[in-house]
N, C-alpha and C positions, 0 to 999 in steps of 0.2 A: 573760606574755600569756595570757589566758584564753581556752581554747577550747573546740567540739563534738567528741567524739568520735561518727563516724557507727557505727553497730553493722552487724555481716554482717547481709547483707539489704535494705540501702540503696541507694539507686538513682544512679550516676554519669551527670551529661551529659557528653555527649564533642562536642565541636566540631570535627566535620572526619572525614572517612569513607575516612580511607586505611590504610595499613600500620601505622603508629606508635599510630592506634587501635585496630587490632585485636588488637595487643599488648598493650595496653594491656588493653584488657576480657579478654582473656583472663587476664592477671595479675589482674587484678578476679576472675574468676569461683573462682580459686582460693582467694580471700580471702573468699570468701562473695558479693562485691558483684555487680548488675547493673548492664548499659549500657544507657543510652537516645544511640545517636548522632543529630546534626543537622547535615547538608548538604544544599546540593542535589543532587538525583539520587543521594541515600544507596541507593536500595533496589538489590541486588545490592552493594553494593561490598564492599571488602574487611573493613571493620571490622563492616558490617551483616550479613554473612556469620553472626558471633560476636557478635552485642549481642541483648539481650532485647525492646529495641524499637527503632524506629525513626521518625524524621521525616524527610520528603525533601522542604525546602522551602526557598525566598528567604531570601539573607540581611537583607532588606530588608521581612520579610512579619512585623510587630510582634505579630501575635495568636499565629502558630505559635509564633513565640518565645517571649510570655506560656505560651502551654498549652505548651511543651518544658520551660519552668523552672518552673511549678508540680509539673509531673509527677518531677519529681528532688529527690534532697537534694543536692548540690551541683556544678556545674558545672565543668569543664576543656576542656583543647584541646589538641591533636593540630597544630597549624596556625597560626604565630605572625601570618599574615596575616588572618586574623577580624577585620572590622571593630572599632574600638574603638567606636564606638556602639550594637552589637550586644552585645559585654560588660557596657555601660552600661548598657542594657535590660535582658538576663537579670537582672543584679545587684538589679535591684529587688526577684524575686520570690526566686531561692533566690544563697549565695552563689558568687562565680565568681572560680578561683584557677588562673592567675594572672590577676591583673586590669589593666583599661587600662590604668594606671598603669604596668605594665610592658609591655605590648602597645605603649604609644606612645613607650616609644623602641625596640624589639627591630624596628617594623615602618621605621623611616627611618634609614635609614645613616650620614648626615647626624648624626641624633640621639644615635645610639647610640656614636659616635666621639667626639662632646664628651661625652657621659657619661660614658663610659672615660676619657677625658681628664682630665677635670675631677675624676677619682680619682686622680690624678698617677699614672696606670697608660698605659704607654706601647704607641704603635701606629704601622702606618708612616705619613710622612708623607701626609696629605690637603687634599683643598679640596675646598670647594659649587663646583657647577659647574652652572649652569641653563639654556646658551648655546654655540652655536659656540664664542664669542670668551671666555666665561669658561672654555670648557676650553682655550684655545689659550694663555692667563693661567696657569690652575694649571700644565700642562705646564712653561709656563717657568719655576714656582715650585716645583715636586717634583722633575724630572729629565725627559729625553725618552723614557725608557722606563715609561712607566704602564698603568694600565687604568681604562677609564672605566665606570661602574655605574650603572643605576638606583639614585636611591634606594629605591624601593620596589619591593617583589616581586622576580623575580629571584633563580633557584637554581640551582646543577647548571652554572655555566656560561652561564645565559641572562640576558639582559639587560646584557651585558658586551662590552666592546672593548678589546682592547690597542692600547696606541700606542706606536709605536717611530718612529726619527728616519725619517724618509723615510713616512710615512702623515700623512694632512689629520688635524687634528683637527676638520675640521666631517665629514669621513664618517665619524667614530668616534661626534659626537655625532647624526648620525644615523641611527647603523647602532642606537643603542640605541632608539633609540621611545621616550624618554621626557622630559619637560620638566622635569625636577630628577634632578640627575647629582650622581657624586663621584668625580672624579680620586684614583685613589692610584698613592704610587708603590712602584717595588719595592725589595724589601729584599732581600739576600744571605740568605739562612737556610739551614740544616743541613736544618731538616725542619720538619713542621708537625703539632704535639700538640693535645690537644683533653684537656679534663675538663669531666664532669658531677657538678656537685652538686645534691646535694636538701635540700630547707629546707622544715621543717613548719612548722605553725601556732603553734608553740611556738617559733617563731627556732629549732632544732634545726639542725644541718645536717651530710651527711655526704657524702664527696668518693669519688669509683672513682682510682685511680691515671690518672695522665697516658696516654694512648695516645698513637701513631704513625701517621700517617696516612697515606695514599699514595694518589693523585689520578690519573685514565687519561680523557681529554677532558672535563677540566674536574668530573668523578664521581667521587666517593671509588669506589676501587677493593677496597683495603683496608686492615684496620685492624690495627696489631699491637700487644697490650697484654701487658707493660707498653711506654711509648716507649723506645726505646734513647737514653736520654740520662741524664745525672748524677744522681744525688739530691737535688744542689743546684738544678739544674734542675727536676726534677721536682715539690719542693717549691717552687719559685716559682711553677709554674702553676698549682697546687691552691690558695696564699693569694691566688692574680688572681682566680682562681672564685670563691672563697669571698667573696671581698670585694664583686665584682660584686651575686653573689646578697643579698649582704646589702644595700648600697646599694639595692638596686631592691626591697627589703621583698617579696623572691620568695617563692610560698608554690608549689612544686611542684619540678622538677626545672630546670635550667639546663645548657647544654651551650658552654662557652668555646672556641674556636680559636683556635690561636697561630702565629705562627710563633718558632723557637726560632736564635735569630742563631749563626755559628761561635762566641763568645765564652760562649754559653750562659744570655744573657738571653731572655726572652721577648715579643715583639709582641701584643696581641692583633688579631686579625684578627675576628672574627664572632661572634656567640654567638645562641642559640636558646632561649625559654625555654619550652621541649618537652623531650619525649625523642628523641632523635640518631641520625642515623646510627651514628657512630660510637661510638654505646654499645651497638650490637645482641652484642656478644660477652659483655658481662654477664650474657645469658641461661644461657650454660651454663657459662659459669666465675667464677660470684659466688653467695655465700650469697643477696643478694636483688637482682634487678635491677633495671634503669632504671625499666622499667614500673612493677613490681611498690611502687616506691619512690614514684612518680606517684600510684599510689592511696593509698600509708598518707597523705604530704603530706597529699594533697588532703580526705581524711578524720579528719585530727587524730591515727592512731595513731602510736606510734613508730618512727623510720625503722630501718629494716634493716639488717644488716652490709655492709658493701661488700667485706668481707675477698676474694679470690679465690682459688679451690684449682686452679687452675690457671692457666701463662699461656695465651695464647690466638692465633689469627689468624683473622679476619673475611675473609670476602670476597664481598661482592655478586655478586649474580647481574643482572646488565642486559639488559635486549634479550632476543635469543637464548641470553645464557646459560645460563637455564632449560631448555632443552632437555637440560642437562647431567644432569640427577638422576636418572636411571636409576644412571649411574655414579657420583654425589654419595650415593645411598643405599648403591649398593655398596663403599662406602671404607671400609673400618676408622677409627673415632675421628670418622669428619666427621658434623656435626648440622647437616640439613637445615633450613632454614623457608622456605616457602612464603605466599606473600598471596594468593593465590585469586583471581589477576589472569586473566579471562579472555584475554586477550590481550595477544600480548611486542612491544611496539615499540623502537627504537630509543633507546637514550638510559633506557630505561625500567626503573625497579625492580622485579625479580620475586620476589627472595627472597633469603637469601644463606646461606653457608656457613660454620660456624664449626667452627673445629680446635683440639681442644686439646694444650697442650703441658706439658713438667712444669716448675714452677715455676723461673726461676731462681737 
């Protein structure tokens, strides 16, 4: 595959003006590159904080977009819900990776589970549910213990309803707000792993070890890398990644979810094709991080080591947790990061903490 290599000094569009971007461009700026981000109400946020320019407009406003993608050498996104016609627009003027093609299944749930599927790559059982009475349907076809989901949008927990036996299934389909759902049901699993690969312009692709996840209302809480599970395990979730990314002709970073069953198979559960939560501990126990790995992608250079010299534990900072980093700076070993969130709500990302450990 023949491709541009962009030179330091080149200009990255970034789509979407939060946390994962401002990582991002800062991984950038070490690499020579500048950010131009575009959302709305960019000015102040977290990624415009650290980008060299900025645009604060409609995703709907066709000229901004023309003059955002002129002004760049080529585009990316921080934000798998970007319209896909938005994509399609920028792509006329510079190129934009990853593109609809993969945005249109990563943004429907629906989609993205016959995709996986249809790679004889296995996940828990599901159904389209677009109705009272077609979730009351799937229920009796998955088990009485499920949860019902947007298919679109929907993160952290929101846009979600469990259903267990004694609960209506029409107030699960109407506690979600939305008119295309999908019943899953549950699976017994040990735990729930996650990997990130990155795949250049060159079909290239390099994988971080499987992590370990752990969930506190419905929020990844934290992340322990490596996962505590087998090496046969471990390698089975890194060829589900690799094989997804490949399938979906990814040109950037990809982040798979699994659940990992007591027999030591693995479900997939979600995948992202951003950079993750659950890869923020790459930052200080990886030769080259998530981000850092987003921009070579995105720029045609060759991707990074993923080797790690240490292991590690993640833990998000939410809400109020923040108010923790007086004593988060004063801990021996622990690396602070901070998003420049003026204000800590509930539910809400402020930064998180990463520990290292020595390998084991």
């Amino acid at each position: 595959m023949s491709h541009r290599t962009l030179p330091p000094g080149s200009t990255i569009g970034m789509l979407g003006d939060g946390q994962l971007g401002r990582m991002t461009a800062l991984a950038a700026a070490r690499l020579g590159y500048k950010v131009h981000v575009y959302a709305p109400d960019a000015e102040g946020s977290p990624c415009a904080q650290v980008s060299a320019a900025v645009t604060s407009a409609r995703w709907d406003d066709l000229d901004a977009l023309e003059a955002f993608a002129r002004s760049v050498d080529v585009v990316t996104l921080e934000w798998e819900n970007v319209p896909v016609a938005v994509v399609e627009h920028l792509g006329r003027f510079a190129p934009v990776h990853p593109g609809g093609n993969v945005l249109s299944v990563a943004q429907d749930r629906v989609a993205e589970k016959s995709f996986v599927n249809n790679l004889g790559i296995a996940t828990a059982p599901w159904r389209a549910a677009n109705s009272a009475e077609e979730v009351a349907k799937a229920v009796a076809e998955v088990g009485p213990r499920c949860i019902l989901k947007s298919t679109r949008l929907g993160y952290d927990g929101k846009g979600q309803a469990r259903i267990e036996p004694g609960i209506d299934p029409a107030e699960a389909w109407a506690a979600i707000r939305s008119d295309a759902g999908i019943v899953e049901g549950f699976v017994t699993f040990a735990c729930e792993v996650s990997v990130i690969v990155a795949r250049g312009l060159d079909g290239a692709m390099a994988a971080y070890p499987a992590v370990e996840n752990r969930h506190k209302n419905g929020i990844l809480d934290k992340t322990l890398a490596p996962a505590r599970v087998s090496g046969e395990t471990a390698a089975q979730a890194e060829r589900v990644a690799r094989r997804i990314a490949e399938a979906l002709d990814l040109v950037g970073v990809l982040a798979v979810e699994m659940f990992v069953t007591p027999d030591g198979a693995v479900l997939v559960n979600e995948m992202a094709p951003r950079p993750h939560n659950s890869g923020h501990w790459t930052m200080d126990a990886c030769h080259s991080d998530q981000f850092e790995q987003l921009v070579r992608a995105v720029c045609g250079l060759p991707l990074g080591s993923v080797e790690r010299v240490a292991d590690a534990e993640m833990e998000n900072l939410i809400g109020d947790d923040v108010l923790r980093w007086p004593e988060l700076l004063a801990e021996p070993g622990a690396r602070l990061h901070l998003y420049g969130k003026a204000e800590a709500r509930p539910g809400r990302k402020m930064g998180h903490v990463t520990r290292l450990l020595p390998r084991g």
